[in-house]
N, C-alpha and C positions, 0 to 999 in steps of 0.2 A: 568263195568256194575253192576249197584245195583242188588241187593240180589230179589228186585223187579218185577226186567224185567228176571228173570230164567225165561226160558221156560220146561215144562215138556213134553219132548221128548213120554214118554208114554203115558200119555193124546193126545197129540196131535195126535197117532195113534190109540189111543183110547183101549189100553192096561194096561195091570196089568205089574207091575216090576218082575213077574214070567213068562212072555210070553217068550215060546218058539222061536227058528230062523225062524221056519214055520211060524207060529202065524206073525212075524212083516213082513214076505214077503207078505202073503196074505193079511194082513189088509193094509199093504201101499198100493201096486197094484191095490187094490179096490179106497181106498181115491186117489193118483194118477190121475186113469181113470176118476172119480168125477172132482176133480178139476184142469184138465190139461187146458194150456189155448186152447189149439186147438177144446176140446169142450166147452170152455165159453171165446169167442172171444170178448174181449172188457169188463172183467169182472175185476176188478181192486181187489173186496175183493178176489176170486176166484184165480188169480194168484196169491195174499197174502200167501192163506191158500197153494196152492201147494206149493211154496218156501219153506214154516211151512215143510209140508209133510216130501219132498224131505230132509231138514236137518236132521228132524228127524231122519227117515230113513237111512241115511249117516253114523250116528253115531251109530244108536242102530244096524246094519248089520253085523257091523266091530264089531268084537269082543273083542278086544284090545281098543278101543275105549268106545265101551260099559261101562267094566271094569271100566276105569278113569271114566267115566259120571255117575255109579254107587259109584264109592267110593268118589267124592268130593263132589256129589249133586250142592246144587244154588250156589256155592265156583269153579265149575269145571273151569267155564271161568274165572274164578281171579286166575291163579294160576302162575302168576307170584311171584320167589322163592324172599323174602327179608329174608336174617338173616335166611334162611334154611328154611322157611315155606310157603306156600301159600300167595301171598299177599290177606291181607282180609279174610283170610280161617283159616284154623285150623292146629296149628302146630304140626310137626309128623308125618304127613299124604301125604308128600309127594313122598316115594318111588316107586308108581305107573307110576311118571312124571319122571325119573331118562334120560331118552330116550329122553329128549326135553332140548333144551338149552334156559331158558328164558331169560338171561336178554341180548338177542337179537331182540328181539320183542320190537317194538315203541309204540305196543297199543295194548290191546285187542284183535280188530279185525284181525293185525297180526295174533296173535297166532289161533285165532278161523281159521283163511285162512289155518294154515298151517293145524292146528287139521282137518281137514275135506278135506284135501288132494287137497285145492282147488287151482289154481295160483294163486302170486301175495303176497308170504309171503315172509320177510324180507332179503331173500335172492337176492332180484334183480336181474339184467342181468349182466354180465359184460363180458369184453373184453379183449384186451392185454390194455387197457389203462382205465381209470376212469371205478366206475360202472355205467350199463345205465340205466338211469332211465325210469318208465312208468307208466304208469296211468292204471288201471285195473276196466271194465266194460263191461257191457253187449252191445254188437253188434247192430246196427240198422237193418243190415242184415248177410248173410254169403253168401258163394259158391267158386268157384276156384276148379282146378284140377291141380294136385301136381307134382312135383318135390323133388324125395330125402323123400319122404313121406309126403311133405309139398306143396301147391299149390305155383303156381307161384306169379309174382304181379299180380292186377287186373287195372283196368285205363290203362293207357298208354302202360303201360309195356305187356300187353296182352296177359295173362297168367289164368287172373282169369275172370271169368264168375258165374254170378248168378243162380239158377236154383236148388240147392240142397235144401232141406227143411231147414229152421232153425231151431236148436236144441233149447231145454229151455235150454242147460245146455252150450252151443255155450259163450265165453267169448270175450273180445276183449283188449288188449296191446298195449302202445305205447311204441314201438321199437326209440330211438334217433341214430341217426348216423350222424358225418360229410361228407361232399359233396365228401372226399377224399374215406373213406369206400364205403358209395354211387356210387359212379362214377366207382369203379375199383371192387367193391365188397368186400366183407366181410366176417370171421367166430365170430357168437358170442355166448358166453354159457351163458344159462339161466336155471332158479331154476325154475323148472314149478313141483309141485305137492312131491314134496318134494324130488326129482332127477333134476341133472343136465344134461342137453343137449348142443348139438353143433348143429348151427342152419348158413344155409349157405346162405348167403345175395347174390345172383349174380349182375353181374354189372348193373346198370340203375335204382337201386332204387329212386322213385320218392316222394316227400312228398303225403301222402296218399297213395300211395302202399300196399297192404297187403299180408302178409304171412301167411299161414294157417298151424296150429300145428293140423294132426289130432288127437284127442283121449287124446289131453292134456287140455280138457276143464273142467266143472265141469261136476259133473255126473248127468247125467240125469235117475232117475227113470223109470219115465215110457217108456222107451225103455229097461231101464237095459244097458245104455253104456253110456260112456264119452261126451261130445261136444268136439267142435272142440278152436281149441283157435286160435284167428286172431291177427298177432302180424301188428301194423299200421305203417309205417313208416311215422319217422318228421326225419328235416333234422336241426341242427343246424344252425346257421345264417354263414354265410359266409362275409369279408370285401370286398367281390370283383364283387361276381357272383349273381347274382338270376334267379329265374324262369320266364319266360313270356311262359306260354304254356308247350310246349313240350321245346321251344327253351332256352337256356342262355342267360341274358344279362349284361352286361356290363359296367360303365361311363370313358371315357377316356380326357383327358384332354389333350389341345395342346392351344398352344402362338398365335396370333390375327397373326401374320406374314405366320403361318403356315396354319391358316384358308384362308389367303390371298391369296399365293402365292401356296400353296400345297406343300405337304411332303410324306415322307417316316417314319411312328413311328411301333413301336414296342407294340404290343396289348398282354397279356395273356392269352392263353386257356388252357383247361384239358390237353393238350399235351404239352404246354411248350409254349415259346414266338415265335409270328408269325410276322412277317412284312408286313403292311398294306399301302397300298396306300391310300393317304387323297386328295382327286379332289380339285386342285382348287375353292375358292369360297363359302364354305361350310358355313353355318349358325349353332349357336350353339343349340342342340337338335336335330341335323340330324341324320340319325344314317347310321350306313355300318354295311351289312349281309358276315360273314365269311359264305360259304356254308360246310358241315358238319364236323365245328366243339365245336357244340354242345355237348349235352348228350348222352349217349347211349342208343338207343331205341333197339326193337325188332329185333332179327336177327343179330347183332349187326351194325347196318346204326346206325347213327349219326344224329341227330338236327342239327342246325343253330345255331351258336351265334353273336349276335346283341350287336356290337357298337354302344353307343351312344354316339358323340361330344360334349365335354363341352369346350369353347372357355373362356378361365380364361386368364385373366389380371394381366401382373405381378404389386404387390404389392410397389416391390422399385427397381429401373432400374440407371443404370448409366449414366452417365452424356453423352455420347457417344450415351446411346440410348434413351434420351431424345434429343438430336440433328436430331437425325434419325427420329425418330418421327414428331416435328415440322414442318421438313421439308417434311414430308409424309399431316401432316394436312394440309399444306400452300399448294400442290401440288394438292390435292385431291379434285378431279371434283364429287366424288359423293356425293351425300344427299341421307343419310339414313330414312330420318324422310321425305322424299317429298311428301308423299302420305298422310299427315298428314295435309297439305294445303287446301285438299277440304274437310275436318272431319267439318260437320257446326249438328246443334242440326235438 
C-alpha cells in the first residue's frame, strides 16, 4: 500500500494521538451509532465510513496494537521484514513486530487480516491431509442453531434456519472437502483469528452447507462483540458420483448384448459395490433408482442413487464375435429407425 492510501486511524475518529481509552470508546460508539448500516439502509458511502470506523477502532482499542500503529505510522502496513527492516519503512524500527512472522504473509492484506484479528490470514484450514483452502467474504445472509458451538448444516442437511439478525461483523468461508470427508464426516483445524481450532464436519455434508463459527467473526463495534463466521461447504469433484438433488448419480456402462438380453453388473456406492439387475431391453440413457443408497441426509435416512445406462460399443471385437454378430444382423426382424418412415417436412 503506498504511503498514500495510510489511513489516519485518529482522524478518522476524529481524535488527537493524545486521546485517552475513554475518549476512543466514546467517540467510536457515537460515529458507530451515526453510520451503522441498520440506520442508513441502502447507504453505500455510509457503510464505507462504518467499515472506516470499526477499523479504526479495532486497532486504536487494542493497545498492543495501538503501540505498532503509533510507532511505524503510514510504514505500519508495509512491515513486512527484508534484510531485518520494514519493507518500504525505516530500518531499526522494527522490534515492536518481533511477535509476527512475516515472511509468511502473501500480501499485505494478509498481514492486515491477521493484524486486526480478523479470519482468513495466511494460516489457512487444514487437515490430516493438504491445506484447505477458502475464500473469505462477507455473507449474503446468516442464522442456523448450533451444534458443539457451531450450527448445524442449513439446506438439506436441516439444521440451519435463518431468522437471527445479521451481524456487520458476520464473515463467510469456503470450507473444501472430498465426497469421502463429506459422506462419513470429518475433523478439520482451522486458523480463525490468530488461534487454531478443531472444527467437526458431521456426515452429509452437502455442497452449500454451512457451518457456523459463533463469535469467530470480525468484530463488530456497535454491538461491542464478534460475528459469526459461516464456513460454506464445496465438495471436490469427484470421477464417479455427482449430485442431482438430494440424490447421487452415476454413468455405468454395459455391452449392446447386455442391453439386449439383460444382466447381472456390478454398480459402486458410498457403501461398497452392489449388484444390479439390468431388465431386458433397456435403451441407453435409462437409468435404475438404487433405493437408499444415496447420501446421508437428516436422521441419518439415505438418498437414492440413480444409474444411468450407457450402452458403449466395443471398439475392436474378435473374429468369433464378429461372426456372432452378422449373424445377429442377418436374423434381426427389428427396425430401429421405422418410425422414421412417416418423418415428411
Amino acid at each position: 500500500m503506498a504511503a498514500t492510501d495510510f489511513k489516519d486511524y485518529y482522524a478518522i475518529l476524529g481524535l488527537s494521538k493524545s486521546a485517552s481509552a475513554d475518549e476512543i470508546k466514546k467517540n467510536y460508539r457515537r460515529l458507530a451509532r451515526k453510520y451503522h448500516p441498520d440506520m442508513n439502509p441502502g447507504d453505500r458511502a455510509a457503510e464505507a465510513r462504518f467499515k472506516e470506523i470499526n477499523e479504526a477502532y479495532e486497532v486504536l482499542s487494542d493497545s498492543s496494537k495501538r503501540k505498532k500503529y503509533d510507532q511505524f505510522g503510514q510504514y505500519w502496513q508495509q512491515a513486512d521484514r527484508v534484510g531485518g527492516a520494514p519493507w518500504g519503512g525505516r530500518a531499526g524500527g522494527g522490534s515492536g513486530f518481533d511477535d509476527f512472522e512475516f515472511g509468511r504473509y502473501n500480501s499485505f492484506d494478509d498481514f492486515i487480516n491477521e493484524l486486526l484479528g480478523r479470519f482468513g490470514g495466511p494460516g489457512g484450514a487444514s487437515g490430516a491431509g493438504p491445506r484447505t483452502s477458502y475464500n473469505y467474504r462477507t455473507p449474503p445472509g446468516a442464522g442456523g442453531s448450533g451444534f458443539n458451538g457451531f450450527s448445524g448444516f442449513d439446506g438439506s442437511f436441516g439444521n440451519g434456519a435463518a431468522g437471527n439478525a445479521k451481524s456487520s461483523g458476520d464473515r463467510e468461508a469456503t470450507l473444501t472437502l472430498n465426497f469421502s470427508e463429506a459422506f462419513n464426516g470429518t475433523q478439520k483445524r482451522l486458523s480463525v483469528g490468530g488461534s487454531t481450532i478443531t472444527v467437526r464436519i458431521p456426515p452429509g455434508a452437502k455442497p452449500g452447507s454451512k457451518i457456523r463459527l459463533r463469535g469467530k467473526g470480525q468484530f463488530d463495534g456497535y454491538s461491542g462483540q464478534r460475528g459469526d463466521l459461516y464456513l460454506k461447504v464445496s465438495l471436490s469433484p469427484h470421477d464417479f458420483f455427482e449430485f442431482d438433488g438430494d440424490n447421487l448419480v452415476c454413468e455405468v456402462a454395459i455391452a449392446p448384448d447386455e442391453a439386449v438380453l439383460g444382466a447381472k453388473i456390478d454398480v459402486p456406492t458410498p457403501d461398497g459395490m452392489v449388484t444390479v439387475n439390468v431388465p431386458a431391453g433397456v435403451k441407453s440413457g435409462q437409468c435404475l433408482r438404487l433405493r437408499g443408497k444415496g447420501w446421508v441426509k437428516t436422521g441419518g435416512q439415505r438418498s437414492d442413487q440413480v444409474v444411468r445406462l450407457q450402452i458403449v460399443s466395443p471398439k475392436t471385437i474378435s473374429q468369433s464375435e464378429r461372426e456372432a454378430y452378422e449373424k445377429v444382423r442377418e436374423a434381426r426382424s427389428y427396425d430401429p429407425r421405422e418410425s422414421l418412415k412417416s418423418v415428411k417436412l
